[in-house]
C-alpha positions as CSV (number, residue, x, y, z in Angstrom):
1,X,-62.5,16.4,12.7
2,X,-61.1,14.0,10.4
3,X,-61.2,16.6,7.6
4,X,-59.3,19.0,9.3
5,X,-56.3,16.2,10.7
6,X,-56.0,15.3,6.7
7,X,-55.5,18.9,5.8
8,X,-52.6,19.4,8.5
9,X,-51.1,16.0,7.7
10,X,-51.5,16.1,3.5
11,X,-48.5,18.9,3.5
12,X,-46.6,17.2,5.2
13,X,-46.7,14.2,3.2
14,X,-46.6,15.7,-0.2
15,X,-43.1,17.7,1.4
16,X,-41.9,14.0,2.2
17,X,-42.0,13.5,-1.7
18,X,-40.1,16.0,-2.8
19,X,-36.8,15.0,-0.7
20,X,-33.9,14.6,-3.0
21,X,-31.1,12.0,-1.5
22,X,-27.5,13.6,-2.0
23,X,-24.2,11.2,-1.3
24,X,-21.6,12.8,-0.3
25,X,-18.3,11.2,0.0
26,X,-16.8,10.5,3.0
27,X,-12.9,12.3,3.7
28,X,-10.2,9.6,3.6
29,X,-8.4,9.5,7.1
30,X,-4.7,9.3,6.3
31,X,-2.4,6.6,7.8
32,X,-0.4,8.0,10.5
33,X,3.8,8.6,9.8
34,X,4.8,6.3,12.8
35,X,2.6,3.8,11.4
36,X,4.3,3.8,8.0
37,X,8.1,4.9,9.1
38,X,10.6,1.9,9.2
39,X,11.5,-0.4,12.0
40,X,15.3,-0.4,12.4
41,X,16.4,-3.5,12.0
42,X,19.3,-4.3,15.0
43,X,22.3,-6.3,13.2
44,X,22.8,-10.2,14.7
45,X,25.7,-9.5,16.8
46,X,28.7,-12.2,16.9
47,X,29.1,-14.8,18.5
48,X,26.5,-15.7,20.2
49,X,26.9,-18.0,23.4
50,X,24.0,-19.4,23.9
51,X,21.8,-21.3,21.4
52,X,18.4,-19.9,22.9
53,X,19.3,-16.8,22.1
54,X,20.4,-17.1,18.5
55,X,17.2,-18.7,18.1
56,X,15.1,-16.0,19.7
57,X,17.3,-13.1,17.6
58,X,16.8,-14.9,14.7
59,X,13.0,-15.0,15.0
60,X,12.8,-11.1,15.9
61,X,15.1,-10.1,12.9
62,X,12.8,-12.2,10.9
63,X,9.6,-10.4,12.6
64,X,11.2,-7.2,12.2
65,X,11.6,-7.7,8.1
66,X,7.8,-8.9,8.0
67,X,6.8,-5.6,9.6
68,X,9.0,-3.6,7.2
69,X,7.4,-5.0,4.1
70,X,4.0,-4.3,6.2
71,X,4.6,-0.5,6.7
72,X,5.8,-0.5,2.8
73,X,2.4,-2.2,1.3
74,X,0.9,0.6,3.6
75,X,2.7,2.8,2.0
76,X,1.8,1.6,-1.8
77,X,-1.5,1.9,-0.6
78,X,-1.7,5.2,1.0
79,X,0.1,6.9,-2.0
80,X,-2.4,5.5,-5.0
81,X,-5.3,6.2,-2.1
82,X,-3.8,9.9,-2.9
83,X,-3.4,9.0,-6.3
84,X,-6.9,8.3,-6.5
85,X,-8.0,11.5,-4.9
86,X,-6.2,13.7,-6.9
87,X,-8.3,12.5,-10.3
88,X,-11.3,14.9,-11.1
89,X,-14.2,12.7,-10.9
């Protein structure tokens, strides 16, 4: 009996061996346009009467200019990402 189990289970070990392990690269998932596109930036309008809100428009104007030179390192890196992927490797 134990003959005949090692002659089922000796093909299928010896098929084990001859796997061969293939990488294939995964696709790059682009960053989305609204992601990337600009955040208007609203002007500061004059005067303001109240010191609260300058304060608070100041802060967003300044939030608003951080997220603009977010979406354009996004964009630096999304275009040598493609820059990358057109090379022949």
């Amino acid at each position: 009996m134990r003959a005949l189990t090692s002659l089922f289970l000796l093909p299928l070990l010896t098929a084990c061996g001859n796997t061969k392990t293939v990488y294939v690269p995964a696709p790059v998932v682009p960053i989305s346009a609204d992601l990337t596109a600009d955040t208007p930036m609203p002007g500061m309008a004059v005067p303001f009467t109240w010191q609260t809100s300058l304060e608070l428009n100041a802060q967003l104007y300044t939030a608003l200019g951080q997220c603009n030179l977010d979406k354009a390192a996004i964009r630096k890196i999304e275009s040598s990402r493609q820059g990358k992927n057109a090379q022949p490797q």
